[in-house]
N, C-alpha and C positions, 0 to 999 in steps of 0.2 A: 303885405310883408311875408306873409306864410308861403305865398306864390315863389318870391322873390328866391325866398331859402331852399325851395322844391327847385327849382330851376339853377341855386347854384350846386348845390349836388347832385343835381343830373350831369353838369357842364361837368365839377368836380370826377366822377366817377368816368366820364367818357375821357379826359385826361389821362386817369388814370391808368384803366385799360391800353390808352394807345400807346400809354410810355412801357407798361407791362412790353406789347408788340414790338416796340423799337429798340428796349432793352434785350429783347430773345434775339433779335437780329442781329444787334451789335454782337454780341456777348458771341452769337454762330460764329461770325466772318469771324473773329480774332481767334475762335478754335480750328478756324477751317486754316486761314492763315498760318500758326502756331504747328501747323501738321495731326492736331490732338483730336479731333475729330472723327469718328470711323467714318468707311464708305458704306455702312449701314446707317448710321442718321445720315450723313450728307443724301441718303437715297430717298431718305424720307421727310427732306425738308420743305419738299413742295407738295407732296401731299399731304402735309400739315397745314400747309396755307388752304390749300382747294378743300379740304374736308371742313374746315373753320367756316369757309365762305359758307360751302353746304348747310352746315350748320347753326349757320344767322341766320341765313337764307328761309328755311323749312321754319324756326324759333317766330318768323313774321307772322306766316301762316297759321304754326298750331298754337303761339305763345299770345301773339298781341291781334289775331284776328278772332279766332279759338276755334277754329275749322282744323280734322285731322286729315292731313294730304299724308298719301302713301303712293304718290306717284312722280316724287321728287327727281328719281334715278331719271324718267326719264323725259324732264325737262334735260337734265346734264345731259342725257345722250343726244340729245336734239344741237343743242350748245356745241357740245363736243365732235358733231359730226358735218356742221357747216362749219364750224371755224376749221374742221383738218382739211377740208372737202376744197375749201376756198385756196388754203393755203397750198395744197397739192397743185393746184389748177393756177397758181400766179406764181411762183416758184420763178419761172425766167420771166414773165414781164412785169413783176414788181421786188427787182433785187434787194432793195432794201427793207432788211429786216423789222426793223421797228416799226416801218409803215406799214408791213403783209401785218403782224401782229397784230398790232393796234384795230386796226380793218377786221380781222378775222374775230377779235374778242366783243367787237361791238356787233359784227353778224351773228354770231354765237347768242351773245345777250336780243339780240332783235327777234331771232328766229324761235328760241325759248320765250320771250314775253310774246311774242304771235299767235304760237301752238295755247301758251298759260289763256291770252286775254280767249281763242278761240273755246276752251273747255271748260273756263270759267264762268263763260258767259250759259252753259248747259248744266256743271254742273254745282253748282254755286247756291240752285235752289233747292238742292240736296245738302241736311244735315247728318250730322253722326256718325255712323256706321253706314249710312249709304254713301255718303260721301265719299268715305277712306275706302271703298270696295271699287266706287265708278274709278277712283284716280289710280289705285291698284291696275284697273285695267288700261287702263291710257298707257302707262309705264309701261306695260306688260305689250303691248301692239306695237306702240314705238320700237319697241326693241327685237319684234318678231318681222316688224316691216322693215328694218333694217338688214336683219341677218339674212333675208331674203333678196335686197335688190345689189344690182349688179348695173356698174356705170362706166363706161368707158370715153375714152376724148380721142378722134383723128383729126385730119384735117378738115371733115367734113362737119364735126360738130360732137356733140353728145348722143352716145346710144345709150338705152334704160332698158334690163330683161328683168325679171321678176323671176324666171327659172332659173338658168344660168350661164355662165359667161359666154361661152359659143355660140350662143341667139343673139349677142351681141353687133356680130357683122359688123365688126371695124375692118377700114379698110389696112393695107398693110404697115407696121409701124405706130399704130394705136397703143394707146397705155392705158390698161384696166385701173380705175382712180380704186374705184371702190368695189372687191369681192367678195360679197357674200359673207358669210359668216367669218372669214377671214379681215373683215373689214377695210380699212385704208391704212396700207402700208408705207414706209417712207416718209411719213410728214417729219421736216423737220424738227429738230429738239431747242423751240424756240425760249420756252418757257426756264427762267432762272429762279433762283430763291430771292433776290432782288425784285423783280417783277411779281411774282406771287406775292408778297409779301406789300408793296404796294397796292394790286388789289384788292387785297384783305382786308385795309386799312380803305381804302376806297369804299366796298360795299360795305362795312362799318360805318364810316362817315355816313353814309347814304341812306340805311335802315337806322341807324337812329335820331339822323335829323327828320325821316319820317314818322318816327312814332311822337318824338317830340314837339313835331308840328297839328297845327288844328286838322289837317285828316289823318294825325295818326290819334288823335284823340278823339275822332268820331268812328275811327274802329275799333278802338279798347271800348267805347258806350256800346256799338255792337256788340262786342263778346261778352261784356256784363249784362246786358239785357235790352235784345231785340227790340223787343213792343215799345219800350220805354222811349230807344234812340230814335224808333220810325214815329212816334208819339210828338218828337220836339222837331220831325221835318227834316232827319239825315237820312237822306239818299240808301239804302240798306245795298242796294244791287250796285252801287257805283263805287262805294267805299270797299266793298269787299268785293270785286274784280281787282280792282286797283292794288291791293295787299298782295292777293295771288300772282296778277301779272310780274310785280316787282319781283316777285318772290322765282318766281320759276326764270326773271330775264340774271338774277344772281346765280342761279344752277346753272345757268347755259355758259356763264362766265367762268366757274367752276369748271365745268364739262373743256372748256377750251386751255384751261389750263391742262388740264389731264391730258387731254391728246397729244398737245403740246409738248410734253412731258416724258412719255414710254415710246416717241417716233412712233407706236403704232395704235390704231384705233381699231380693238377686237370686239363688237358687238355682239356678245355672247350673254346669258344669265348670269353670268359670274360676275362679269363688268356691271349690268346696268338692269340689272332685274329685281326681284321681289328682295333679295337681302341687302340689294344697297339702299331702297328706300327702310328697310327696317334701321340700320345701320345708324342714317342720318337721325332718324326718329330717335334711336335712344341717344346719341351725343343730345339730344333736344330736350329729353327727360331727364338724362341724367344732371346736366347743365344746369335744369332749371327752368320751367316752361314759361315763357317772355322775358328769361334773362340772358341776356347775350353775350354778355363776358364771360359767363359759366358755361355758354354753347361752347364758347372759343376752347375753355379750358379742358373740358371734356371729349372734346375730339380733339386734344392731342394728347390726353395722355390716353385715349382709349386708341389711340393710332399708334404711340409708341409700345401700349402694354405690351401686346401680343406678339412684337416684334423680339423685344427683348425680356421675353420668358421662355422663348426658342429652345433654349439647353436644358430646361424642363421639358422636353420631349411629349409622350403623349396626356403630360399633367397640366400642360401649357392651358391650353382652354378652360380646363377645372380651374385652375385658380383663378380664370381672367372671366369666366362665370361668378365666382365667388368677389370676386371684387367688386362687380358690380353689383350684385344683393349688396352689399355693405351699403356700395353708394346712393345705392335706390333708399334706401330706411335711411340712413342719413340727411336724405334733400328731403325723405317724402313723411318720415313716420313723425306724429304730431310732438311726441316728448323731444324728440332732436331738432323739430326747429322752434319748439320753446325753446331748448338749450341755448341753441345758437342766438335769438334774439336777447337774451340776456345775459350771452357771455360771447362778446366779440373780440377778433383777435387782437386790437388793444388791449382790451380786459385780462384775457389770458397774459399777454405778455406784460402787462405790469405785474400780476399776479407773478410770477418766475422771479422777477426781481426782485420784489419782495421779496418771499421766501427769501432769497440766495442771501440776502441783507440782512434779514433777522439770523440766515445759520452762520455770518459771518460775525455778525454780534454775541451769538449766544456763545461761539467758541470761542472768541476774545476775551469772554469774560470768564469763561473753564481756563482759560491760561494762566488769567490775573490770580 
């Protein structure tokens, strides 16, 4: 019976969340429609989506496996750089748009759970702070091997330099796909708030029927205690590959949406280095670590802060530093979530009403 009731507020609560997502959607289109919209949110409606995936995505990892990955960024740039790579390269022989996509978002996710299953499988038997240092450095190479290779297409095939583009030797009429620190230019802008938005909801369905199924609960007994899970005969190195791969083949999804997205893919530090896996990490804490709907929640409003505190000029950061001290002693400090478990927001909002009832009583009777 107890199961029964766990299982329908899990079911309950993922309802929940997905109507949250379909009512933000709805509620978009009829502003965007309606003309009320800026072209600043509509600019930020898809990476609202791909920072949320991000942010499930990594919540697998550090929430319901309890491994800290710090090399999230660059799964996404692995993601983000076969699916623009692909899409540049079919451009005339596969015209049709939904099919180049669809192809490119599942090479993207292929190519991200390849690199995941290849570095998990090394660094996997690393805890703690070795952990978060090795996948630090993964991030960190992925994205210095990129900013360095150089790919062009003639008629004769594919050339690869590693210096730069003039060791190329294409022949004449070649197109440089991919340069250098300048990355891959011209990738179509296939990615819609529709399609994101859809993903979204896809790798949601997908991470939480994993945690809710029997191997997502032989890796929450991992993250509660090792000895204990490998004591009753669970696989410790199978289960937790498997977390990771899924996890990094969602970045790559993410990653393809991004490219997707800005027509251009710039493999610099700024795109896909040390501060966008920190980034991801705190939407992950501040969220709530193995709660996913709080991921979701906190990478959009920590995506929206910063945009729209702009006209606070160089206060903008102070206060959007200061915000999140609040929200960190809020999720994390022990008297606020006594609070919270014994005053939830039904609680409170019966409480409003009340009151509102008895001052509407007690001045009906100052009248009489």
């Amino acid at each position: 019976m107890t199961k029964i009731k766990e299982l329908n507020k899990s079911t309950r609560n993922n309802i929940i969340t997905l109507g949250i997502i379909l009512v933000f959607y709805v509620l978009c289109q009829i502003l965007i429609a309606a003309g009320v919209m800026s072209n600043l949110m509509q600019g930020l409606l898809v990476p609202l989506c791909y920072y949320s995936i991000l942010a499930v995505s990594l919540n697998l990892t550090v929430g319901i496996l309890g491994e800290l990955s710090l090399g999230h960024a660059g799964f996404m740039c692995i993601g983000a750089f076969t699916g623009a790579f692909f899409t540049r390269c079919t451009e005339d022989s596969i015209p049709n748009v939904f099919i180049r996509y669809t192809i490119a978002v599942l090479i993207g996710a292929i190519f991200a759970a390849l690199f995941g299953g290849l570095i998990g499988v090394v660094v996997l038997r690393l805890r703690g702070d070795y952990l978060a240092i090795v996948t630090l450095a993964f991030g960190e190479i992925v994205k210095n091997i990129i900013n360095a290779l150089y790919i062009g297409i003639d008629e004769k095939g594919f050339h690869i330099s590693l210096q730069d583009a003039s060791n190329l030797k294409m022949a004449e009429g070649g197109d440089i796909i991919v340069n250098g620190a300048k990355g891959i230019t011209g990738t179509s802008r296939d990615t819609t708030f529709t399609i994101a938005i859809l993903l979204l909801i896809l790798v949601y369905v997908i991470i939480v029927n994993l945690i809710n199924s029997r191997s997502g609960r032989a890796i929450m007994a991992i993250r509660d205690n090792r000895i204990a899970a490998e004591s009753v005969g669970i696989d410790i190195t199978r289960f937790k590959l498997l977390a990771f791969t899924i996890s990094a083949a969602m970045a790559g999804v993410a990653g393809v949406l991004y490219s997707h997205n800005i027509s251009s893919l710039v493999a610099t530090p700024k795109n896909f280095g040390y501060n966008m896996s920190i980034m991801i990490l705190v939407f992950v804490v501040l969220g709530g670590v193995g709660n996913i709907r709080g991921s979701i929640i906190a990478a959009v409003i920590l995506t929206l802060l910063p945009e729209y505190l702009r006209f606070l000029a160089d206060y903008r950061m102070l206060i959007y530093a200061i915000v999140l001290i609040v929200m960190m002693i809020f999720n994390w400090n022990p008297a606020c979530i006594t609070w919270r478990k014994n005053h939830s927001f039904k609680d409170i909002l019966q409480s409003v009403f009340k009151n509102k009832k008895e001052e509407a009583k007690a001045s009906g009777k100052e009248e009489a």
